[in-house]
C-alpha positions as CSV (number, residue, x, y, z in Angstrom):
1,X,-63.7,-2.9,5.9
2,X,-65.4,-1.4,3.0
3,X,-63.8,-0.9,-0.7
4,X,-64.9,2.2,-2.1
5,X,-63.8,2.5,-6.2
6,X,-61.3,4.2,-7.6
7,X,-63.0,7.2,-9.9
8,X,-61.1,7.8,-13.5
9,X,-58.8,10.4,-12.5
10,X,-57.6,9.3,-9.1
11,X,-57.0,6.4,-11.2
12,X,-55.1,8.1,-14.0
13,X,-53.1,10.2,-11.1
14,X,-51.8,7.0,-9.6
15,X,-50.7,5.6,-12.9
16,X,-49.0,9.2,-13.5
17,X,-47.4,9.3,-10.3
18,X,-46.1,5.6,-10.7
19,X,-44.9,6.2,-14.1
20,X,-42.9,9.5,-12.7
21,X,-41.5,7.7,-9.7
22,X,-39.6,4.7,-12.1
23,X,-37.3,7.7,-14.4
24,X,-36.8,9.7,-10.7
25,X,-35.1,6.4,-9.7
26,X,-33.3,5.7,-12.5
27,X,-31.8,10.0,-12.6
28,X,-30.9,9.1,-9.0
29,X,-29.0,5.6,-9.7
30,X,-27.2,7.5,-13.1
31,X,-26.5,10.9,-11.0
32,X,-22.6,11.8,-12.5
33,X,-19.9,10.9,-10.6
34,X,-18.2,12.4,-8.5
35,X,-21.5,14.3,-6.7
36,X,-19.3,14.8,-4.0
37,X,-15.8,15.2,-1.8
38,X,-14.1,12.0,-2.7
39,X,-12.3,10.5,0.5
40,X,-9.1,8.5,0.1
41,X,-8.9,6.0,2.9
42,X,-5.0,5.6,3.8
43,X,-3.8,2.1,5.4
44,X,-0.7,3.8,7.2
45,X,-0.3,6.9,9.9
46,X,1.1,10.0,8.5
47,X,4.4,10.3,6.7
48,X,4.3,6.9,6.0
49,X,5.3,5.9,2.2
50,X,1.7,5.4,1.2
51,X,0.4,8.7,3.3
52,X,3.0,10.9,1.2
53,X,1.6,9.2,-1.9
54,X,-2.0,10.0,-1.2
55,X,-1.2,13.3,-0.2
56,X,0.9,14.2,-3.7
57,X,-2.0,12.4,-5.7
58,X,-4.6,13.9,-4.3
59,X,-4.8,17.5,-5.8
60,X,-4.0,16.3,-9.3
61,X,-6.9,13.6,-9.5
62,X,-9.0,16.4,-7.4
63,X,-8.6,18.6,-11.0
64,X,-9.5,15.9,-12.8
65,X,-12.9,14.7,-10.4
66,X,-13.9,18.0,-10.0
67,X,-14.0,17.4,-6.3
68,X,-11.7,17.5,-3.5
69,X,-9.4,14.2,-2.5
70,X,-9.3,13.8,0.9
71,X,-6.9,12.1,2.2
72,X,-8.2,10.2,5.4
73,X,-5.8,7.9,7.4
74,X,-7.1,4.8,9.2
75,X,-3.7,3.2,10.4
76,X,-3.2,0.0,12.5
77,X,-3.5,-4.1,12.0
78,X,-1.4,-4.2,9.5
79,X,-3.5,-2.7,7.1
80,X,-6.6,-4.6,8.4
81,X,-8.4,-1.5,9.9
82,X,-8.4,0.8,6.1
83,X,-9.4,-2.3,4.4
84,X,-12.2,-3.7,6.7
85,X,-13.4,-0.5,6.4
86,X,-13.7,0.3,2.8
87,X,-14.8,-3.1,2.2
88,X,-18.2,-2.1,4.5
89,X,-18.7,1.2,2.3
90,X,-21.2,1.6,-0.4
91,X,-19.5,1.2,-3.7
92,X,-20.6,4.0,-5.1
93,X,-16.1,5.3,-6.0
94,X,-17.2,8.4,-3.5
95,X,-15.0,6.7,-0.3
96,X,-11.9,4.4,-2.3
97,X,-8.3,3.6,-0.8
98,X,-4.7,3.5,-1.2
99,X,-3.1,0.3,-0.3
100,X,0.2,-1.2,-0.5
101,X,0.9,-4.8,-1.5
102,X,0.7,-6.2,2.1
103,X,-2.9,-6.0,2.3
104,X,-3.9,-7.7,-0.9
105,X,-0.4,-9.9,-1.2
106,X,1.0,-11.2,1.8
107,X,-1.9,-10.7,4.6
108,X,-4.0,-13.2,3.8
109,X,-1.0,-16.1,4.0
110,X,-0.1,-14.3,7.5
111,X,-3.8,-14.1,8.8
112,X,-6.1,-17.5,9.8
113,X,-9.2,-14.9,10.0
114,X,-8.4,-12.5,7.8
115,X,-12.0,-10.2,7.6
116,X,-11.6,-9.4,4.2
117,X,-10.9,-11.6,0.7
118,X,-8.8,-9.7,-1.6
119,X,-10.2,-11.2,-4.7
120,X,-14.2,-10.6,-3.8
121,X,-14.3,-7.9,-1.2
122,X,-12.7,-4.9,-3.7
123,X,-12.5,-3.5,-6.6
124,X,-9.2,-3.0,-8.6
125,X,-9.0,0.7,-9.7
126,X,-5.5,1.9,-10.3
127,X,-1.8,0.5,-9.9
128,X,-0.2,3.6,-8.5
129,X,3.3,3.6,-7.9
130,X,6.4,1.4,-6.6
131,X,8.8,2.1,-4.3
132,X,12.6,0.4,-3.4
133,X,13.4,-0.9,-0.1
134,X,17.1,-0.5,1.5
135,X,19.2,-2.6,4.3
136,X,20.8,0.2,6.9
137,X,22.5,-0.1,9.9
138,X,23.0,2.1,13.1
139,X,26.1,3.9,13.1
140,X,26.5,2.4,16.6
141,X,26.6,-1.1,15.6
142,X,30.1,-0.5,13.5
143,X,28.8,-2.3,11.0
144,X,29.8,-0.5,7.5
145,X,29.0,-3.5,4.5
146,X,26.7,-6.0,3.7
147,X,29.8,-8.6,4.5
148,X,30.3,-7.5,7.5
149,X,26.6,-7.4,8.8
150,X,26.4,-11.3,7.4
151,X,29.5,-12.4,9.5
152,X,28.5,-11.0,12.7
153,X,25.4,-12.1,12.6
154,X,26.3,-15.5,11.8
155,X,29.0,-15.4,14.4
156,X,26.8,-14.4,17.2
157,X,23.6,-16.2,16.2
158,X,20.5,-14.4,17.3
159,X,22.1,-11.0,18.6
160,X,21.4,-8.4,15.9
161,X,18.3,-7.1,15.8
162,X,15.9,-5.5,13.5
163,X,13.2,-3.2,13.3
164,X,10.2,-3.2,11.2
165,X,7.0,-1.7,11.0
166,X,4.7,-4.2,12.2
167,X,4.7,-8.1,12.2
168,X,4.1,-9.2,8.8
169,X,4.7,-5.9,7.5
170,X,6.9,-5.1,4.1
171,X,10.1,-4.4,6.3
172,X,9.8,-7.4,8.2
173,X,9.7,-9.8,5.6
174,X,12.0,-8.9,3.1
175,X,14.4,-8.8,6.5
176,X,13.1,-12.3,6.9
177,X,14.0,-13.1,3.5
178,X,17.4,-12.1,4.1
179,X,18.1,-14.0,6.7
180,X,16.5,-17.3,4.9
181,X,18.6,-16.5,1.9
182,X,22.6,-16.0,3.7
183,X,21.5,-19.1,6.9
184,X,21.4,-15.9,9.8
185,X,19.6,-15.5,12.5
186,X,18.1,-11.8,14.0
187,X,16.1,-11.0,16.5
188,X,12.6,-9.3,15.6
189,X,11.8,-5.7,17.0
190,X,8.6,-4.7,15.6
191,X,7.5,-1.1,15.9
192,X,3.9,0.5,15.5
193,X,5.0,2.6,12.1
194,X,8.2,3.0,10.0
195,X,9.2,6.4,11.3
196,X,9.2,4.9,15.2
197,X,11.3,1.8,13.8
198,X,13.7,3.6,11.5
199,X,14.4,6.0,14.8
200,X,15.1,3.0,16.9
201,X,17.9,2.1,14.2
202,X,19.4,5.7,14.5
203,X,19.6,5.6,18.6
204,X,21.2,1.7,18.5
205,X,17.6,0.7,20.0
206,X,18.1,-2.0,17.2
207,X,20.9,-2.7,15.0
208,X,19.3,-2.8,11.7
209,X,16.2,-3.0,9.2
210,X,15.2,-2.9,5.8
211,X,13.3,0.0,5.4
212,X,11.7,2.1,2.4
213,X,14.6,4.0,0.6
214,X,12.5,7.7,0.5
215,X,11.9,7.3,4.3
216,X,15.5,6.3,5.0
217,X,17.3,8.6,2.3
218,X,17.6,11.9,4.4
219,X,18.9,9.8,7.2
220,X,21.2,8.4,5.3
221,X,22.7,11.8,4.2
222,X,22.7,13.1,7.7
223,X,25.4,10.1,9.0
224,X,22.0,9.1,11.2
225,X,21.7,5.7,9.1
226,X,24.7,3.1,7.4
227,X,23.3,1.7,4.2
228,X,24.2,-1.8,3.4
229,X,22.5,-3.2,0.2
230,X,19.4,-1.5,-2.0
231,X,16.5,-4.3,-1.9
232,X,16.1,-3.5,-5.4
233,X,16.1,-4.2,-9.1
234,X,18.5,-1.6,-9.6
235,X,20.7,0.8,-7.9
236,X,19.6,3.8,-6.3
237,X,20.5,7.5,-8.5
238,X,20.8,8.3,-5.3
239,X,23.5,6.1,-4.0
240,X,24.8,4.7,-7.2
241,X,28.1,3.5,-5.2
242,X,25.5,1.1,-3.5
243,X,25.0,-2.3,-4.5
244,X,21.8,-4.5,-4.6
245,X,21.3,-7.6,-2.5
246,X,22.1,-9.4,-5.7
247,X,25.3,-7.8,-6.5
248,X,26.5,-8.6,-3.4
249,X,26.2,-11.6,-3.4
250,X,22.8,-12.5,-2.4
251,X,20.7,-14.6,-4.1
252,X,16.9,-12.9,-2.6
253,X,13.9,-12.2,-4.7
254,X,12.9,-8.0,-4.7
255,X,10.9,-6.9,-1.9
256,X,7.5,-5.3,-3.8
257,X,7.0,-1.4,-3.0
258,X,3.7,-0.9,-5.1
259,X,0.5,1.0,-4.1
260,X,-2.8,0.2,-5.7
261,X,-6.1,2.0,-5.7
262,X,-8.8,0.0,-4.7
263,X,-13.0,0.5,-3.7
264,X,-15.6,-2.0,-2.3
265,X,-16.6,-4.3,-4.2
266,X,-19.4,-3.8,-7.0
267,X,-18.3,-0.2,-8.3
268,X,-20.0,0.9,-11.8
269,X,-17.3,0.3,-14.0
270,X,-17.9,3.8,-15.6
271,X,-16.9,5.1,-11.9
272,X,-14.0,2.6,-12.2
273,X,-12.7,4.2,-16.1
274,X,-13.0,7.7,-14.5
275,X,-11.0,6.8,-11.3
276,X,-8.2,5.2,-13.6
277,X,-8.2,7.9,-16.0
278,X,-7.6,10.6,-12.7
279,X,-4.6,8.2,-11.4
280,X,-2.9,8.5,-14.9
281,X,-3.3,11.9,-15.6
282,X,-2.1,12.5,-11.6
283,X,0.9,10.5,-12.6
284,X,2.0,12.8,-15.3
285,X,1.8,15.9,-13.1
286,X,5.3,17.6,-13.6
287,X,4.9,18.5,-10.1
288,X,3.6,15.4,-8.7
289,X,6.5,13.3,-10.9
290,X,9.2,16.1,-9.3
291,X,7.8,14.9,-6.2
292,X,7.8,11.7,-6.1
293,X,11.4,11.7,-7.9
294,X,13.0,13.1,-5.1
295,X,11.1,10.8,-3.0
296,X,11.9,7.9,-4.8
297,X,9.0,6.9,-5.8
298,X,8.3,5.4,-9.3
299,X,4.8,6.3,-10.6
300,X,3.5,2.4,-12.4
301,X,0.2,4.1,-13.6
302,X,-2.2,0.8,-15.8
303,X,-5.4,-1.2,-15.5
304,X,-7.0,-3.2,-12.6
305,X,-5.7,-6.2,-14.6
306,X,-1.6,-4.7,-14.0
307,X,-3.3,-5.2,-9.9
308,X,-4.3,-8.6,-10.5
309,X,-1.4,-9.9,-12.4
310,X,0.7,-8.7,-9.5
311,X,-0.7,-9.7,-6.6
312,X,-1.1,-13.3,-8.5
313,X,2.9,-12.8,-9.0
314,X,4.0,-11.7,-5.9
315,X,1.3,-14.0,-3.9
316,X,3.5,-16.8,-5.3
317,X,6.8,-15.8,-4.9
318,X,5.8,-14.0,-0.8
319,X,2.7,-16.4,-0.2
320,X,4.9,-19.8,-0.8
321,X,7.8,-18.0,1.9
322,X,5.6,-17.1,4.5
323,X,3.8,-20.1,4.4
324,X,7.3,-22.3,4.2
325,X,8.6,-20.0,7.1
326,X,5.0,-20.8,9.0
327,X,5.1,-16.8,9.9
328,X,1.8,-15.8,11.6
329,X,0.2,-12.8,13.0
330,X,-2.9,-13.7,15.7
């Protein structure tokens, strides 16, 4: 092979293209975000809890991006599906996700082989908001107080049943919970979503379950649902004739409601700050916050840090009872 010389100014064109071809690089790495449609994986079907809070947030943070929020659902597994997913995307804030406190909390005490590790697969954006959960009843069961529901069930061990949304799902362990904390037993029913198990509590499929209060509210209204007990803090404004699990007696830690915002891991923490600052001016929307009143939802916009310190909380308080209960999903 023969080596002919490079003459002056090919030489001084290769050292000019090279020198271009470094800043070109660098203006594609520093391009401003968002460049494009931002795509807001959800980790439940449609008219779940989190799908109506993606779907209220997303026009608010859209105005504040500069780019359309599209809300993008990717149900099933427990959650496993949206965050398997967004854990394989690049991390570049332009595909991010809404999840509840399942996914980062309780699923990797209920999974052996769980495909995903909350604390290196993500990044924490947003807290987003908090919801409370409330123990109903079918109208068909006869059931009409919290009393009554515990002395059935412990005089016919086993017999009542309730629904949930999924094995290892919200639902079905703060019903678990329940049960640990008054000596009952129930049976287990769980659905594929919370509309399909709530229904199966209004048509005596299944006597009971302890299901987000928004979804449950207009049921309750309707004479289609009993309510027993808010798994809350606090009473509902809704229901303020209501009383918690506490005041009635029982002694059972609050079942966590709260959505986070998260992306794969590695996002530019500039990308991160803009995110955050969307969520919190989304938050304080008057008509999001109308919204997501009469939903009962609580906005809890804060920092990554508010995600960490949760999940370390409620891990502890959910991780130790799942794994003291030896509850598993295969």
């Amino acid at each position: 092979m023969t080596t002919r010389p490079i003459g002056r100014r090919a030489l001084a064109a290769t050292a000019l293209g090279a020198g271009l071809a470094v800043p070109a690089g660098r203006a594609l790495a520093q391009a401003p975000f968002p460049s494009q449609p931002i795509r807001l994986i959800v980790s439940q079907a449609a008219g779940s809890n989190t799908d109506v809070v993606a779907r209220l947030m997303a026009e608010p943070m859209a105005r504040k991006l500069g780019q359309p929020v599209v809300v993008e659902n990717r149900a099933g597994a427990n959650g496993v599906i949206a965050t398997t997913y967004i854990k394989q995307q690049r991390p570049d804030g332009h595909t991010i996700a809404l999840v509840g406190v399942s996914l980062l909390t309780f699923n990797p005490y209920l999974y052996s082989n769980l495909p995903y590790d909350p604390a290196k697969d993500f990044t924490f954006i947003a807290p987003v908001s908090d919801t409370p959960f409330i123990l109903v009843v079918s109208p068909k069961s006869g059931i009409t107080s919290l009393q009554a529901f515990i002395e059935r069930a412990k005089a016919q061990p086993g017999r009542l049943t309730f629904s949930s949304a999924g094995i290892g799902n919200s639902t079905h362990l703060a019903t678990e919970m329940l049960a640990d904390r008054t000596g009952i037993q129930l049976t287990h029913v769980p659905y594929a979503g919370t509309s399909q198990a709530l229904t199966a509590v209004m048509t005596g499929e299944v006597d009971a379950m302890i299901s987000v209060l928004g979804n449950a509210l207009p049921q309750i209204r309707n004479g289609a649902l009993v309510p027993l007990a808010t798994v809350a803090a606090a009473r509902s404004r809704d229901l303020p004739d209501l009383p918690t699990l506490v005041e009635a007696g029982v002694n059972a830690p609050v079942m966590p409601g709260w959505l986070a915002l998260i992306g794969p891991a590695g996002m530019p923490e500039s990308v991160v700050t803009l995110l955050n600052t969307a969520v919190h001016e989304a938050m304080s929307d008057p008509a999001l916050m109308q919204n997501m009143t009469a939903s009962n939802i609580v906005p809890i916009p804060g920092s990554a840090d508010d995600i960490r310190r949760r999940v370390a909380r409620d891990g502890e308080i959910w991780g130790g009872f799942i794994k003291a209960k030896n509850l598993r999903v295969e």
